[in-house]
MITORBA-319972 format. One record per residue (C-alpha): x, y, z; residue number from 0. Coordinates in pm, 1 decimal, always signed. Layout:
((X,Y,Z),NUM)
...
// end
This chain:
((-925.3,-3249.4,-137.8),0)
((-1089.4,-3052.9,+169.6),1)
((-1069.0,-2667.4,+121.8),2)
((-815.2,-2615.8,+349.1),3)
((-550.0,-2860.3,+204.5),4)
((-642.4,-2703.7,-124.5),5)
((-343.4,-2391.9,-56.0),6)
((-113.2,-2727.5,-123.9),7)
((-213.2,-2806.1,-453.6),8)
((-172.0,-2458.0,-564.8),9)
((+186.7,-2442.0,-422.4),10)
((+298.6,-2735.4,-611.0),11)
((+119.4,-2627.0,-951.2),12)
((+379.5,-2299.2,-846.3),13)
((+642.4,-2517.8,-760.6),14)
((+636.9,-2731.3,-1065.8),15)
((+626.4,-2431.9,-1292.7),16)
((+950.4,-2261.3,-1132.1),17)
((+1154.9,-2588.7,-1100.9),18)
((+1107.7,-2655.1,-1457.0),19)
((+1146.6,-2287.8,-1582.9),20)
((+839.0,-2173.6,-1674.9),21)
((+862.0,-1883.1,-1437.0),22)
((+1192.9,-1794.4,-1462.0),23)
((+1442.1,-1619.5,-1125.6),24)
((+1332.3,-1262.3,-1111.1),25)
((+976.3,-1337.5,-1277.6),26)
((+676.5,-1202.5,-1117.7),27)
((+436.9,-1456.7,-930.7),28)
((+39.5,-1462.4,-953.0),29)
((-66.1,-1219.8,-755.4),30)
((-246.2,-1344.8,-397.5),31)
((-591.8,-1158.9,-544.0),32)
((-505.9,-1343.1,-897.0),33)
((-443.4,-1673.2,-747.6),34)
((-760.2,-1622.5,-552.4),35)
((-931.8,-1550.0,-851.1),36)
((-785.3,-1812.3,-1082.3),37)
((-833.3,-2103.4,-864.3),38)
((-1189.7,-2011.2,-657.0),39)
((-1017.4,-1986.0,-337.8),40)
((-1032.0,-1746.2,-52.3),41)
((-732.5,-1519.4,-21.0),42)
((-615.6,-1682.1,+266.5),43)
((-566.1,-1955.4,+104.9),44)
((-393.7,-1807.0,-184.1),45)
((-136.8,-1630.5,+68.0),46)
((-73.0,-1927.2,+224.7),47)
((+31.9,-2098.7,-77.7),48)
((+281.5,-1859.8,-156.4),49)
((+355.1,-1835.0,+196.8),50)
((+457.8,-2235.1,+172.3),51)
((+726.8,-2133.0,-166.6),52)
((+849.7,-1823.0,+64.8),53)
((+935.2,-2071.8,+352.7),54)
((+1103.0,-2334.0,+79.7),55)
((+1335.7,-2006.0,-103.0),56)
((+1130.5,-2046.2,-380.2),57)
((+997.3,-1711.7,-430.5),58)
((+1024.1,-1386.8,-244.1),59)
((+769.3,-1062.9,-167.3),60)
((+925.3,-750.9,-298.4),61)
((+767.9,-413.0,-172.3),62)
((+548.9,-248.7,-465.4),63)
((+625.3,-539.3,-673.0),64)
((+487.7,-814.9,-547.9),65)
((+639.7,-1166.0,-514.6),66)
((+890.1,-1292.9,-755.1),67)
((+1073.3,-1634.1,-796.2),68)
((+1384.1,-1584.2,-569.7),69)
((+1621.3,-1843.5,-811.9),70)
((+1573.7,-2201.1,-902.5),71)
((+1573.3,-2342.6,-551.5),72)
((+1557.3,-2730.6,-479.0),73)
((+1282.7,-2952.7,-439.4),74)
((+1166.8,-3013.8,-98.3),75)
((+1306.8,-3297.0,+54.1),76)
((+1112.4,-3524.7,+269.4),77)
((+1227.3,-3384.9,+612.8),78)
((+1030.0,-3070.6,+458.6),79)
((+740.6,-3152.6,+318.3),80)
((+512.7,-2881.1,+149.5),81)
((+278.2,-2715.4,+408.8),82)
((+497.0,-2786.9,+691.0),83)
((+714.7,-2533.7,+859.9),84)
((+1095.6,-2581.7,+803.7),85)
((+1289.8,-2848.3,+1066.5),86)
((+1508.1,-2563.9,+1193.0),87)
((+1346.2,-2408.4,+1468.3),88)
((+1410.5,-2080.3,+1605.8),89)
((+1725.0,-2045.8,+1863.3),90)
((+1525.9,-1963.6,+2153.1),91)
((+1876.0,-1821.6,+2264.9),92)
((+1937.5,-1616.2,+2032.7),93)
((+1801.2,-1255.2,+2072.9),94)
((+1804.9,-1196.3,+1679.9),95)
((+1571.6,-1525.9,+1635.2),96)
((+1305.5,-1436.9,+1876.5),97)
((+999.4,-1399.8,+1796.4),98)
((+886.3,-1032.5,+1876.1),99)
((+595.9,-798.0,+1865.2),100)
((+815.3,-576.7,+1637.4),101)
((+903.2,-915.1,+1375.2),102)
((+538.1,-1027.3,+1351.9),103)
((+436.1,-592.7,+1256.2),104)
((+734.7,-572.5,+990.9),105)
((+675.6,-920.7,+853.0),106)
((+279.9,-809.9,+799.6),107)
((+413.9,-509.2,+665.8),108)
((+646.7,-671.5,+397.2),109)
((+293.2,-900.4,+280.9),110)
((+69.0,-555.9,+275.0),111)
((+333.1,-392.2,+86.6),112)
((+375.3,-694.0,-165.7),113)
((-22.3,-805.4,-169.1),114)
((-213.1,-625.8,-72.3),115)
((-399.7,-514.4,+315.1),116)
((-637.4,-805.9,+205.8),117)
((-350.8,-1123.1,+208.5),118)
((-259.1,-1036.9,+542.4),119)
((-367.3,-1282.8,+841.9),120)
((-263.2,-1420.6,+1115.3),121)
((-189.7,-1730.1,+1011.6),122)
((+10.9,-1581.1,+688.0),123)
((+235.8,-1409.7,+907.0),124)
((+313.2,-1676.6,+1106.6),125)
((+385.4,-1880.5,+764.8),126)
((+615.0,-1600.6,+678.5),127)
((+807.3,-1624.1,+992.5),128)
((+817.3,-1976.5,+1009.0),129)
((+670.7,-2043.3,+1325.2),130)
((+369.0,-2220.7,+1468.9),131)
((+13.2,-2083.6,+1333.9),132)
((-72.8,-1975.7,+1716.8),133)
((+271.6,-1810.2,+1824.8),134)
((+199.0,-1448.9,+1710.2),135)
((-129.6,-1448.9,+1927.8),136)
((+115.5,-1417.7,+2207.5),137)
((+225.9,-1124.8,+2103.9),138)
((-44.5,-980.0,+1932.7),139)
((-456.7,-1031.4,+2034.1),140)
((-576.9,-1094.8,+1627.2),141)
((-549.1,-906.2,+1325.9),142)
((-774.3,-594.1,+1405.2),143)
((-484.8,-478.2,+1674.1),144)
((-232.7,-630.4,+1387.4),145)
((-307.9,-371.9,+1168.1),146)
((-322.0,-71.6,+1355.8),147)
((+19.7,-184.3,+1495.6),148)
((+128.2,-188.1,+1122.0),149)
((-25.1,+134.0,+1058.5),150)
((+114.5,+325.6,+1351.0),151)
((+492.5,+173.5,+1267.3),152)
((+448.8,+266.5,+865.1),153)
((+348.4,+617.9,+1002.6),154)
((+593.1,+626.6,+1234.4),155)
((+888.8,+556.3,+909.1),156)
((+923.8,+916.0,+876.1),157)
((+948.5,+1222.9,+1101.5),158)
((+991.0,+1624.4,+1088.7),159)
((+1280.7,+1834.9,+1137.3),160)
((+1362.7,+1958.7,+1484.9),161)
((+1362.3,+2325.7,+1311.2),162)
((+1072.8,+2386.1,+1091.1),163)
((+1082.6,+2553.1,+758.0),164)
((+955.8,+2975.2,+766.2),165)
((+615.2,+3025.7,+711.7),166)
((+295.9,+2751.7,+739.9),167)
((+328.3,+2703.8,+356.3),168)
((+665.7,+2546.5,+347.4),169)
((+536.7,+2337.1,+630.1),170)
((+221.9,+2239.0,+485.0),171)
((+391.3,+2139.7,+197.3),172)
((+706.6,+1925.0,+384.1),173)
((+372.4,+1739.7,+584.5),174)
((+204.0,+1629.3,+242.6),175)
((+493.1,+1544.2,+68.5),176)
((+635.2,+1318.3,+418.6),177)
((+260.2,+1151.7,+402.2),178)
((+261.0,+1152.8,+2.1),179)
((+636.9,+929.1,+24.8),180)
((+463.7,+675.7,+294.1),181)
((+175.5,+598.2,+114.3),182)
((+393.9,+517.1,-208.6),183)
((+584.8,+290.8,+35.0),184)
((+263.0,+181.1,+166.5),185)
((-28.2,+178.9,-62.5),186)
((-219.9,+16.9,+152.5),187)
((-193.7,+273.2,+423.0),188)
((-459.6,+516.8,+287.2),189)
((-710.3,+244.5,+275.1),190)
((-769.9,+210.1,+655.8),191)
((-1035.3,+435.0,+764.7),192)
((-1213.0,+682.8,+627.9),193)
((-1172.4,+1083.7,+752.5),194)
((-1487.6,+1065.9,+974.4),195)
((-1308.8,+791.5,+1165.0),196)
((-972.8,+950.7,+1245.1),197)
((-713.3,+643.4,+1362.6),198)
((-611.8,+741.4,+1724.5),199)
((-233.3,+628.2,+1652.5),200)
((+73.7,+807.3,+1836.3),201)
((+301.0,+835.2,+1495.8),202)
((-19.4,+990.8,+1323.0),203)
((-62.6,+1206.1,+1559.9),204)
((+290.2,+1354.9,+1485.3),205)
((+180.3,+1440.1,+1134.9),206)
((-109.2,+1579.0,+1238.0),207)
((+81.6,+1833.9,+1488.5),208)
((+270.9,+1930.2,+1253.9),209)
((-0.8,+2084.4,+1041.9),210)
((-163.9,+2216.7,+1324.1),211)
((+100.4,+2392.6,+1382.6),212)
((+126.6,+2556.2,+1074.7),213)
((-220.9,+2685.6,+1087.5),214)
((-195.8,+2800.2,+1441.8),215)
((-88.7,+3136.8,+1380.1),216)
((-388.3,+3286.3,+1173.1),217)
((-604.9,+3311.8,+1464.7),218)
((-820.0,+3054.6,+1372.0),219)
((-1114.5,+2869.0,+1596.6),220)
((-1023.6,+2489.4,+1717.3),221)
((-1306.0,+2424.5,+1452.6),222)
((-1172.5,+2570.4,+1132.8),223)
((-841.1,+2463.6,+1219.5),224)
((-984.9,+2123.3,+1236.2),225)
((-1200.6,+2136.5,+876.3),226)
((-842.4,+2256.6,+725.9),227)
((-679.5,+1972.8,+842.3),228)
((-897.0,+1709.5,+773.5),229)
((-933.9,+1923.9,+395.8),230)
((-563.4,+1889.5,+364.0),231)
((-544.7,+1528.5,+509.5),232)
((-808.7,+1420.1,+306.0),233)
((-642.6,+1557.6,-4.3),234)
((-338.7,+1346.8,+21.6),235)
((-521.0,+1054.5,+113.5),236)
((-793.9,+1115.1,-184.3),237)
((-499.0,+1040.8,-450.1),238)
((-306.5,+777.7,-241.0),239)
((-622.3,+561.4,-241.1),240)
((-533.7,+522.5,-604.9),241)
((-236.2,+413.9,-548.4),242)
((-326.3,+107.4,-396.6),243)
((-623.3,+50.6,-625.2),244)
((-373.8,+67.4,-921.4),245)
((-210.9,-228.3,-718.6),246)
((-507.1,-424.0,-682.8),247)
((-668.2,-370.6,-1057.6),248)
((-321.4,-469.0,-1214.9),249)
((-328.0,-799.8,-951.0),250)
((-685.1,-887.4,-1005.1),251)
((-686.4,-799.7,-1423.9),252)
((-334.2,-849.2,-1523.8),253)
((-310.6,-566.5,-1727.9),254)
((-100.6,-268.4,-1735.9),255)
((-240.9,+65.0,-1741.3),256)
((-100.0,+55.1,-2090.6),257)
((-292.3,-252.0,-2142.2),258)
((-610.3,-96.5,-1998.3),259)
((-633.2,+199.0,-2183.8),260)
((-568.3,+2.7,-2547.9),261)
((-856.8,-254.1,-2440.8),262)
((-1088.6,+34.0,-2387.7),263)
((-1026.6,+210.1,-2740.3),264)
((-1303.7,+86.4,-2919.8),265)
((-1540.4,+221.8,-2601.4),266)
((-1412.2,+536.4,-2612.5),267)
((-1415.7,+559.9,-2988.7),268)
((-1773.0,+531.3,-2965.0),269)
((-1792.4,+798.4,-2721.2),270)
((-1608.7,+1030.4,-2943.5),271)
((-1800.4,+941.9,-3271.3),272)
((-2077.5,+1007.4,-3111.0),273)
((-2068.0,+1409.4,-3100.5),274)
((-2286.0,+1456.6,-2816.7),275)
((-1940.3,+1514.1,-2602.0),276)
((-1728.4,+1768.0,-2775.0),277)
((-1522.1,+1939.0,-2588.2),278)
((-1462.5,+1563.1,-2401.7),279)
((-1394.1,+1439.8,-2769.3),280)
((-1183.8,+1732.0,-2840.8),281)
((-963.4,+1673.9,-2523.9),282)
((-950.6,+1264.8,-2558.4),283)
((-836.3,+1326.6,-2928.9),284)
((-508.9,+1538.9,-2875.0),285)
((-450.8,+1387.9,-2566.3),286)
((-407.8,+1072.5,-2817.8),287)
((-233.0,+1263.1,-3036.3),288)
((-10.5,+1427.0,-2825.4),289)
((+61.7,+1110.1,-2596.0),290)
((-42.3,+1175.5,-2227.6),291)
((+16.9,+975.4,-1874.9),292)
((-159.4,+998.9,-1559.9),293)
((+91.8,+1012.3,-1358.9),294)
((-30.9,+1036.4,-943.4),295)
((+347.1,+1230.2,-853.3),296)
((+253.8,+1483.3,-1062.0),297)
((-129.9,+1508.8,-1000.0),298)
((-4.6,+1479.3,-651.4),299)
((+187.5,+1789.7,-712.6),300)
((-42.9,+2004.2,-924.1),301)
((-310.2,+1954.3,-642.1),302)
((-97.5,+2020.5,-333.8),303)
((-10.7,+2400.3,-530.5),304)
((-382.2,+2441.9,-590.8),305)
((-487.7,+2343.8,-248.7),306)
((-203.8,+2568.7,-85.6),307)
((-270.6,+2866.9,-313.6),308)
((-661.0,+2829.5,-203.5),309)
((-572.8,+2842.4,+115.0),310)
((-312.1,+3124.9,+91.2),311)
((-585.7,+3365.5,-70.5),312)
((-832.0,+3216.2,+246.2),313)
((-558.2,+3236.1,+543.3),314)
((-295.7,+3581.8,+439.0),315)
((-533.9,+3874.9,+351.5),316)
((-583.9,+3963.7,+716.8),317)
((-207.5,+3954.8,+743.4),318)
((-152.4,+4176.9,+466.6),319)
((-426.9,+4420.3,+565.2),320)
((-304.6,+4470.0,+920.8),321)
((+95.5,+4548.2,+768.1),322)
((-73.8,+4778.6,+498.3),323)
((-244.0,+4957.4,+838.9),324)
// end
């Protein structure tokens, strides 16, 4: 079977194992990345597969989670055959069925959310839409402008309040925690560009104001206030990367962090037996003990204080100097 016709034969391997209850409604679906993996195909093809059993009701993407088999569906029937698009067209008449710049960025959304930045194309959108492969191109010129599209709407999910919080701390924290809550609705969010090549997007540009704002009272040069922005930026966005990689390691390994962490006992064992690390032993041995989770909220949390209290030592001093005067 040609490559490209090779997305079909993974769909009904999928298909049969749902219709005859080996993944059961609810259950979570391979992964795009696994799928990939497991079958030696590119990722596109892998999306589109699943993209085939999303157009059929077979199985649905669920942000965070991934996809999951929707309920026990039917079989497709021969006026639907797999890899074809469904015989109800869209009611060109209907304003709620048209095909839209803002449907093709939320329906690329929902895949990056589910699988990963790396399942979403073009032609997988169009799949999850159910309309011809070409018809987004009308609307959108490829994937490159797709995605910053996607990025400006996820930034633009959540705004400020008219009146700010007192002081640049409370407002400093309300920005990271806003960014912090749309990269855990968007892991993949953080993975677009690095801080050297700041995204010139409207709705990140709001964040961004907003914590320029709360460091423009210190006096500061356009160039410091810049490095302390990108420093606080870059903070949020350091532990958010993890967020998606978590994402992409459980996809691509099928194991839990749980999971992870008991196959690497014997490694670490070593490590620890060895006594050439022993304050590393010492802390790896009552963490053990004691039971410990990495948990990014509350690493997220412990850093932002840190960070803040840095830069509260660094920004009020001259304030307090000129009210002891």
């Amino acid at each position: 079977m040609p490559v490209e016709r090779r997305y079909l034969t993974i769909a009904a391997e999928l298909r049969r194992q749902i219709m005859q209850g080996e993944l059961a409604p609810g259950a979570k679906v391979p992964s795009v990345r696994r799928i990939a993996a497991d079958w030696g195909v590119a990722t596109a093809t892998a999306a589109k597969a699943l993209a085939t059993l999303s157009q059929e009701g077979l199985v649905r993407a669920e942000p965070r989670s991934g996809t999951v088999v929707a309920g026990p569906g039917r079989p497709p029937t021969g006026k639907h055959r797999p890899g074809q698009r469904p015989a109800r067209r869209l009611a060109h008449g209907d304003p709620q069925q048209e095909l839209t710049r803002e449907r093709i960025v939320r329906a690329a959304i929902a895949i990056a959310d589910a699988e990963g930045l790396a399942a979403v194309s073009m032609r997988g959108v169009a799949a999850r839409l159910g309309v011809a492969a070409m018809a987004p191109y009308r609307h959108v010129a490829g994937k490159p402008e797709l995605i910053m599209l996607m990025a400006d709407a996820a930034y633009g999910e959540r705004g400020y309040p008219a009146q700010p919080p007192n002081g640049w701390r409370s407002r400093l924290e309300l920005c990271a925690r806003t960014m912090w809550s749309l990269y855990q609705r968007h892991p993949w969010l953080a993975q677009l560009a690095p801080i050297t090549r700041p995204l010139p997007l409207p709705n990140l540009a709001v964040h961004a104001d907003w914590a320029l704002t709360a460091l423009d009272d210190f006096g500061l040069g356009a160039a410091e206030m810049c490095d302390l922005h990108v420093l606080f930026f870059s903070y949020v966005q350091g532990i958010a990367i993890h967020l998606e990689r978590e994402q992409h390691a459980l996809g691509s390994s099928g194991m839990t962090e749980d999971d992870w962490m008991d196959h690497q006992t014997a490694a670490l064992g070593t490590i620890i037996d060895s006594g050439r690390y022993p304050t590393f032993a010492r802390v790896l041995t009552t963490l053990s003990e004691e039971g410990y989770d990495l948990a990014l909220d509350n690493l997220f949390e412990l850093g932002l204080r840190s960070l803040l209290d840095g830069l509260a030592v660094r920004l009020d001093p001259p304030r307090r100097t000129a009210r002891a005067s």
